[in-house]
Each structure stands twice: as C-alpha cells, then as structure tokens.
C-alpha positions as CSV (number, residue, x, y, z in Angstrom):
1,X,-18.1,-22.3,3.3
2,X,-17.3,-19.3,4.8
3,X,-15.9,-17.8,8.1
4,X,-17.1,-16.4,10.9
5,X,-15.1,-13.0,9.6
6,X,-17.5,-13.8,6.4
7,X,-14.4,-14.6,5.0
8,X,-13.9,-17.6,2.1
9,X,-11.6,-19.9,3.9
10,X,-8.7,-20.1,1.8
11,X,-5.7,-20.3,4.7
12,X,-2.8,-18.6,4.5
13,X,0.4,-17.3,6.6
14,X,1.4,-13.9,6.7
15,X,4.7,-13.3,7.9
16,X,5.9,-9.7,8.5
17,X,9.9,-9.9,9.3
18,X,12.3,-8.2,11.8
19,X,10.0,-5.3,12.7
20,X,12.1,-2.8,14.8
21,X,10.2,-1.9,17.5
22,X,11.6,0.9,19.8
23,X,10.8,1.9,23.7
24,X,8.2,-1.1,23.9
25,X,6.4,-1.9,27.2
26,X,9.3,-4.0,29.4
27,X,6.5,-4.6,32.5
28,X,4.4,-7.4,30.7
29,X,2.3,-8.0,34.0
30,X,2.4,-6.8,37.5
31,X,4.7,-10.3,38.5
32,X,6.5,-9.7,34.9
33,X,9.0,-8.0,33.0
34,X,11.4,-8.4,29.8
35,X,9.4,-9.6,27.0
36,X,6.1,-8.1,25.9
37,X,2.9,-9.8,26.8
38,X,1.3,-12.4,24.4
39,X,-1.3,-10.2,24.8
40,X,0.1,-6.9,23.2
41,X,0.9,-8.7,19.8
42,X,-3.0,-10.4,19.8
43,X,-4.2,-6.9,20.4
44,X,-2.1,-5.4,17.6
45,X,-3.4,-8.1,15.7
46,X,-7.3,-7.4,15.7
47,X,-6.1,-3.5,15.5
48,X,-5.0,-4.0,12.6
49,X,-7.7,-6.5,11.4
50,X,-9.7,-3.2,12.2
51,X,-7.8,-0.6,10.4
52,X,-7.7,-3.0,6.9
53,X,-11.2,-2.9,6.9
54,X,-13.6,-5.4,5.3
55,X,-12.9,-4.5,1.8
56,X,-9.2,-5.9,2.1
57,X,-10.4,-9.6,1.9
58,X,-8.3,-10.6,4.7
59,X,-9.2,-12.3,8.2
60,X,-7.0,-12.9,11.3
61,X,-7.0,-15.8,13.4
62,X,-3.6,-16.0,15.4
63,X,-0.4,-14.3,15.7
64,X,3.1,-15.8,16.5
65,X,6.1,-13.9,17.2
66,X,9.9,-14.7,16.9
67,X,12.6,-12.8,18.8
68,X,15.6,-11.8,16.9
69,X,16.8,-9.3,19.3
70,X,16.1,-8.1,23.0
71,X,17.6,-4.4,24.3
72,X,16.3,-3.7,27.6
73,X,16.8,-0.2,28.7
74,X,18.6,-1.0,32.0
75,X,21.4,-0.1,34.3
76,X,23.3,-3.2,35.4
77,X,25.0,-3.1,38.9
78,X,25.9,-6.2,39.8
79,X,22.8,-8.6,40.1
80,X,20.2,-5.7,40.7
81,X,18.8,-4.1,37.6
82,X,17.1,-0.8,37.4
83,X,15.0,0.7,34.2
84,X,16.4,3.9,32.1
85,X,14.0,6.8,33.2
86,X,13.1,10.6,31.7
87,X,13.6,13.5,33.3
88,X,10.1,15.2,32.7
89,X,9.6,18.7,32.4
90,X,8.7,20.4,36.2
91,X,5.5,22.1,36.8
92,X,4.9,25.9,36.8
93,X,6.1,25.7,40.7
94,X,9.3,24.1,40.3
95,X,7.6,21.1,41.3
96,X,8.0,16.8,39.5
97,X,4.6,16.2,37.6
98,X,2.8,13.2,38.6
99,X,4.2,11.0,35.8
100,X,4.6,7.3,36.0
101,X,7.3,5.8,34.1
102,X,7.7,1.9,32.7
103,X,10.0,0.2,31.6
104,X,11.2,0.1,27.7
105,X,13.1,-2.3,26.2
106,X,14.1,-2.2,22.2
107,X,13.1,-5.2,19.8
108,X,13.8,-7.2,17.0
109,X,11.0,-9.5,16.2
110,X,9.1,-11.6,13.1
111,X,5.4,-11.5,13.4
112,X,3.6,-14.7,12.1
113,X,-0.1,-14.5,11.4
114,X,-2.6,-17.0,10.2
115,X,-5.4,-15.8,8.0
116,X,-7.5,-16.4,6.0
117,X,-8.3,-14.9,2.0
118,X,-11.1,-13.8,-0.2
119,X,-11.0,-15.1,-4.2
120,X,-9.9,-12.1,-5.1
121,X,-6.7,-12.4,-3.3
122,X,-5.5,-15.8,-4.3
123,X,-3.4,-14.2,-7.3
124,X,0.4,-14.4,-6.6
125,X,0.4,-10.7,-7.5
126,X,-2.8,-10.2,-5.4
127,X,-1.2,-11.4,-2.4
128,X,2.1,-9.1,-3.1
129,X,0.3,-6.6,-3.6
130,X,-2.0,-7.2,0.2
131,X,1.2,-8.3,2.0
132,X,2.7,-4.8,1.5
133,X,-0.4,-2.8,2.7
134,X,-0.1,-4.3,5.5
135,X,2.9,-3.9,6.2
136,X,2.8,-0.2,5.1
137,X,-0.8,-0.1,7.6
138,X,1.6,-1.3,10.5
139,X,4.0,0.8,10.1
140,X,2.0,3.4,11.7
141,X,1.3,1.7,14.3
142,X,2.1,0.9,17.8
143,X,3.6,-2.4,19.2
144,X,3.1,-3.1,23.3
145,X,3.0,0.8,23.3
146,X,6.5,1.1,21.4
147,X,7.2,2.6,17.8
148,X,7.5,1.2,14.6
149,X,11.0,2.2,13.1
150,X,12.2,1.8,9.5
151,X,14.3,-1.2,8.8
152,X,17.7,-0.5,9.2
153,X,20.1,-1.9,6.4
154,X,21.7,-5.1,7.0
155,X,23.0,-8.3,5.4
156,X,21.6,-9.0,1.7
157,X,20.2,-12.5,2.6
158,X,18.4,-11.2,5.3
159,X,14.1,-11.2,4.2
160,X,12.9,-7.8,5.3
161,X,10.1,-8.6,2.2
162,X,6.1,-9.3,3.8
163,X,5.4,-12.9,2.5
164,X,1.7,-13.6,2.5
165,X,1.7,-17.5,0.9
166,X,-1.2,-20.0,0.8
167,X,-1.5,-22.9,2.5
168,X,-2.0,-26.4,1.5
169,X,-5.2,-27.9,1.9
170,X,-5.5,-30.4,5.0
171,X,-5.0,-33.2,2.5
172,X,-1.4,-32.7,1.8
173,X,-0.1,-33.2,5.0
174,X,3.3,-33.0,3.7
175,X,3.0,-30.2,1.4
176,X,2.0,-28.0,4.9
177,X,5.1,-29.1,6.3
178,X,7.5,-28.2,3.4
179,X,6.0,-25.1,3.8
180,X,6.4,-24.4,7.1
181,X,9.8,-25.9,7.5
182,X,10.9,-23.9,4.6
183,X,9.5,-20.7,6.3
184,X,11.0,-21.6,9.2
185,X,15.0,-21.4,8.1
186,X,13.5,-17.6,7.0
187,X,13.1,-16.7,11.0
188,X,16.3,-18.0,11.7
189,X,18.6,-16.9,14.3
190,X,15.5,-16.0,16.6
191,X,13.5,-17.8,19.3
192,X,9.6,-18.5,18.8
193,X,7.7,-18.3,22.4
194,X,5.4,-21.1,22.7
195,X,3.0,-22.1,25.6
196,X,4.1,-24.7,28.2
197,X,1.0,-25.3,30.3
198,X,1.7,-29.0,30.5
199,X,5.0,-28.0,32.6
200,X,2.6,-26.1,35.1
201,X,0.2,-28.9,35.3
202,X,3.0,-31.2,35.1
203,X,5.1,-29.3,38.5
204,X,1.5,-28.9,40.4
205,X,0.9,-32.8,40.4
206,X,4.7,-33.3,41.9
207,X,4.4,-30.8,44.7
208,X,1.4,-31.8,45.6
209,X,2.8,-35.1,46.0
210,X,4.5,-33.9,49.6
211,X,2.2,-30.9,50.2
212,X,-1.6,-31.6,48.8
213,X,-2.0,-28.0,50.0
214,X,0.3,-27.2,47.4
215,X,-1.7,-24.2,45.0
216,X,-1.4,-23.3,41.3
217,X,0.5,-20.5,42.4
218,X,3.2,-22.2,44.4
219,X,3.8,-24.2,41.3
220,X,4.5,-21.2,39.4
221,X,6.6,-20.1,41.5
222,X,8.7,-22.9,41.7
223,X,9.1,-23.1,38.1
224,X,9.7,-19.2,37.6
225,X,12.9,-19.2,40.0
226,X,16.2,-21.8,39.7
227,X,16.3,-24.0,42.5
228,X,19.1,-25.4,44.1
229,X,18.8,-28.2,46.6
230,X,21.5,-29.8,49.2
231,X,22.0,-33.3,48.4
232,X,23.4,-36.2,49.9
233,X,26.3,-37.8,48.7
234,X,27.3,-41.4,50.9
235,X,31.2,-41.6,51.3
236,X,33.1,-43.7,49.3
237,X,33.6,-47.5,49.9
238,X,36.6,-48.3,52.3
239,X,37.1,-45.0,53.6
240,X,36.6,-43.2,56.8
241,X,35.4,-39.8,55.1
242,X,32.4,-38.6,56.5
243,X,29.3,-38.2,53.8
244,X,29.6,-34.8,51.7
245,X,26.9,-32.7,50.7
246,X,26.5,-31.3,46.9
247,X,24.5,-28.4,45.6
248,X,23.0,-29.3,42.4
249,X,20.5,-27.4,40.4
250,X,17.4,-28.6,39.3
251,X,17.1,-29.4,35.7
252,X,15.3,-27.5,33.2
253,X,13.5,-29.0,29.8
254,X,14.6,-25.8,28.0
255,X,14.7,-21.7,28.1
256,X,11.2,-21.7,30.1
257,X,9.6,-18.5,31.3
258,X,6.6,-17.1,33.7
259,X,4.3,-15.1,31.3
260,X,1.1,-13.7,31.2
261,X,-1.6,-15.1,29.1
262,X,-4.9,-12.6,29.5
263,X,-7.0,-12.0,32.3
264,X,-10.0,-13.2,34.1
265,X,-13.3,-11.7,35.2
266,X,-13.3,-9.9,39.0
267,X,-16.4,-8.9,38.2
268,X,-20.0,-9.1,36.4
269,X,-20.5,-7.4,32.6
270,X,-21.3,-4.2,33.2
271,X,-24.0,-2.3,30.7
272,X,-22.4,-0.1,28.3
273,X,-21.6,3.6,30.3
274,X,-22.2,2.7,33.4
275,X,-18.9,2.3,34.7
276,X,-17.7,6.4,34.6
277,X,-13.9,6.7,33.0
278,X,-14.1,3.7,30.5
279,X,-11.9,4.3,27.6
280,X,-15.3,3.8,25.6
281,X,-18.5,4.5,26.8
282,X,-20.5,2.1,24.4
283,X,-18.7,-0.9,25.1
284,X,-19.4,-3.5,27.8
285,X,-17.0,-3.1,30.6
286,X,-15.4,-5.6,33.6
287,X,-12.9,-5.7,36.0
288,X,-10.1,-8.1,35.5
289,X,-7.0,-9.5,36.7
290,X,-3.9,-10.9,35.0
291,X,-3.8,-14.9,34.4
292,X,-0.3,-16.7,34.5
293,X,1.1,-19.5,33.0
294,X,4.7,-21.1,31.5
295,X,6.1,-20.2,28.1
296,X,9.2,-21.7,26.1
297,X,11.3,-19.8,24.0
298,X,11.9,-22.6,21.3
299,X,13.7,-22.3,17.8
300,X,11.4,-21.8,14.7
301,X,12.8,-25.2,13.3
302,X,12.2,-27.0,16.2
303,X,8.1,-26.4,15.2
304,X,6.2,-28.8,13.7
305,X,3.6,-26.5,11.8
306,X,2.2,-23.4,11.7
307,X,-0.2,-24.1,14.5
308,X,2.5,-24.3,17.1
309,X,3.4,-21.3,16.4
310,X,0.4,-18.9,16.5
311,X,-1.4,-17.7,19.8
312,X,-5.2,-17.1,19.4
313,X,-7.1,-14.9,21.8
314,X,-10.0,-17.6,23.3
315,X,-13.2,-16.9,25.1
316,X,-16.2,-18.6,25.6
317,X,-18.7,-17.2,27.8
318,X,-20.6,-19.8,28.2
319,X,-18.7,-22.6,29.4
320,X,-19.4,-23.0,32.9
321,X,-15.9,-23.5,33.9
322,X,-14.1,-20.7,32.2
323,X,-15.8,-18.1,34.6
324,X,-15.5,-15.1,32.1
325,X,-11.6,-16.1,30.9
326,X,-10.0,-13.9,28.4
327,X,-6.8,-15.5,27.7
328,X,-4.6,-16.7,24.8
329,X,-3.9,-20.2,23.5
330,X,-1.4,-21.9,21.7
331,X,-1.2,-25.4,20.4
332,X,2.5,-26.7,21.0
333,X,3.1,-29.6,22.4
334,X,6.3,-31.2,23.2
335,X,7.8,-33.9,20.9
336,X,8.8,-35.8,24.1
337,X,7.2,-36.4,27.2
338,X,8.0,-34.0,30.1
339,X,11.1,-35.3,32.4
340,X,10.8,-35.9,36.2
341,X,11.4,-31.8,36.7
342,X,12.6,-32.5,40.4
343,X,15.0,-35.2,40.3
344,X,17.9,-33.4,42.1
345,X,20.0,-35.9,41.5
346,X,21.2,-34.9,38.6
347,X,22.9,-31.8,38.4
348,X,21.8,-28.7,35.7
C-alpha cells in the first residue's frame, strides 16, 4: 500500500535538533507577535519536501517544533516594548526609501517531522545517510524568513546529530511509546507548542452563559489577555468590619497563547493569471485572511506520542462547512478535563 506521496508507508520521525535560526519573522499575524506562525514551519516543511525531490524516497506529513530559546530583538522600557530597526541607505535625494521593517526575533528550536520511507531507505546506514541531506538541504534555507546559522559549540551531551528512526507498527503500542518517550528526554529543556482549541470552545460556551451574544472572537480575547476580577469577600464572624474586596486573577490551565493557524477564503478560486502581481502566474490564486485559535506551550515529556506533537497543514475543499479553510491541525488532547476557566474564586 502506498501513499498518496506514492510513497511505501513505512513511518518514521525525523528530528532535526537546535537549529539556530537568526532575524526570524517576530509578527506571526496581524493580532500576533513573538513566536513564529505554525504556518512558517508547515511551509518550510513542503519546501523542503520540494527541494529533496522524488528520488530521495522520503514523504512529509507533519512538522512539530520545540523551543529551546527565544531572543526577541526589542528595546524594553518599562512595560512597552519596541522592535530593533535598520537604518536603510537614503535615496539619491537625501530622502528615507519606502522600506517596511518587521520585527526579528533570534531562535533556538528542534524540528520534529513525521514521514514516511521508501525500501530503500529502511537500512540503519540508509537512513544516516538521508537524515544528513537533509539537514545539509536545510541549511540553505530560510526559516519564517530568518537564516539558518551553523551550530554553535556547546555542551557534549547536547544531540546536534539529525535522527531519522522508524517507527513501530500500530501493533506495538508500547514499543511507539518507548520511542517517543525516549526521544522526548532528547528535546529537553524546550517547550513543544501544541493546539488548545478545546480551551476556545471550552471559554465560548461560558461566556455565552451571561451574554449569548457573546462571538468566537470575544472568547479569544478573553483568553489572550490575564484578567483580574474584584471579588467579594464577607466579613469575618463576630466582627463589625465592613466586607472587603480582593483582586484575584483568573486561573490558567498552563503557558496558553493566541496563535495563528492558517487562513480562510475571502474570496472565490481564481483561474491561473488572472489576478495581475501573483507571486506565480500558473497557480490558482485567492484572497485570504488569518484564522485564530489557542496554543499551549507544553514540555516534550508531557506528550503522549508523536502525534501530539506534529501539526499538519488540512484542507478539504469539499466539505461544505470548511468554506475554503487552509489551516493547520494538531492532535493533542489534554490528559485531564479542562477546569472551570472563570472561577474567580480562586486566586492565580
């Protein structure tokens, strides 16, 4: 049986470890900024898928990425925040040129893929051998518009070798989680970001409790910002002390985050060069706009498998109630049901 890649399935992980990545894209969306979009590393992803070729016997499916380090180019006054900028050159008058700066921030991450392998590459030195082109193909590469830079030298026990290992057939169950788990201690320290739609879903339903006017977009909101909320308190028994009032802050389930997650249609598909100043003429062309939803950054041994992990770009035409959705998926799912995210009672 083969893929739709026309690849053999034989699954494997391919993990590429702490890529430097310097002046990345800091404005993930136009609501957004710090991390890269989920969108940038799927993107890298089938670029690279591309630039292998068939002939390398090698399919992608998903990407996951772990943090090891964040650098955002910034000036820090206070509590406002303002991005490192050039100085461009000046035109032939003296005068600025029309340039429109973004901001950069430096990384540290571990990129995670799921793939799939030909025959020929189920040899141990096979796999070596395809783990390290493609690391040397990324190399050259960009990531969320920033550079690839040469690892620098660091501790002895920390991997900065491509691992490209099989996985276990569905059947053993706890041979895939050995794996993973084993893996996993590999991407330590760093923080894996993981999708968290249930909390979105989950902070709708509440609001709309008091408000049914309440839209997706308020919910976002309120989940993107820490809320505080007067409270309360009775006085104590046996005492003439009026009732006090406490400001408590609204729990959290973890290190949750507004990101964005791809982009819907604004518009029909348009044929092939008829839309003047498409980067490519002989592609079909749309106009879209950014889709929003909750992330998590979670520890890599807090996962379960390998499908927590990855996000995979999703699309499906088709389904009537998609409505031309581009976005990315990701399977996590908490271990334990979501907490009552409003109880103000008690505090953070």
């Amino acid at each position: 049986m083969s893929s739709e890649h026309g690849v053999p399935e034989h699954p494997a992980v391919l993990a590429l470890p702490h890529i430097r990545v310097q002046n990345a894209n800091a404005i993930s969306s136009p609501m957004t900024w710090g991390f890269p979009a989920i969108t940038a590393f799927t993107g890298l992803m089938s670029a690279l898928e591309r630039r292998l070729g068939r002939d390398a016997g090698i399919a992608f499916f998903g990407v996951g990425v772990i943090c090891h380090g964040f650098e955002a180019q910034v000036t820090t006054s206070g509590y406002t925040r303002a991005f490192h900028l050039t100085r461009n050159p000046v035109l032939a008058d003296g005068s600025t040129a029309g340039i429109v700066e973004e901001g950069r921030v430096h990384l540290d991450v571990t990129l995670v893929f799921d793939v799939q392998l030909t025959d020929a590459n189920r040899g141990d030195a096979e796999r070596a051998a395809l783990a390290e082109r493609v690391a040397y193909q990324l190399a050259g590469m960009r990531l969320a518009g920033g550079s690839v830079m040469p690892a620098l030298p660091g501790p002895v026990r920390r991997p900065t070798q491509p691992v490209l290992e099989l996985v276990p057939d569905e059947s053993q169950d706890d041979e895939r989680r050995k794996q993973f788990r084993r893996l996993a201690r590999r991407w330590l320290p760093g923080f894996a970001l993981v999708s968290r739609d249930d909390l979105l879903q989950a902070r709708l339903a509440e609001l709309r409790t008091n408000d049914p006017a309440t839209t997706a977009l308020d919910a976002w909101l309120d989940l993107s910002r820490w809320n505080t909320r007067a409270v309360g308190r009775p006085p104590k028994a046996g005492t003439d002390a009026p009732p006090t009032v406490e400001w408590v802050r609204d729990p959290r389930v973890g290190w949750t985050v507004p990101i964005p997650v791809g982009f819907a249609a604004l518009s029909d598909l348009y044929v092939p060069g008829t839309v003047s100043g498409t980067r490519d003429m002989g592609t079909p062309f749309r106009f879209v706009e950014t889709v929003w939803s909750m992330g998590q950054w979670i520890s890599p041994h807090r996962l379960r498998n390998l499908k927590d992990l990855v996000w995979s770009p999703c699309h499906d035409p088709e389904h009537p109630s998609e409505h031309g959705l581009y976005r990315c998926r990701n399977a996590y799912t908490p271990a334990l049901p979501t907490t009552n995210l409003t109880d103000s009672s008690t505090p953070n």
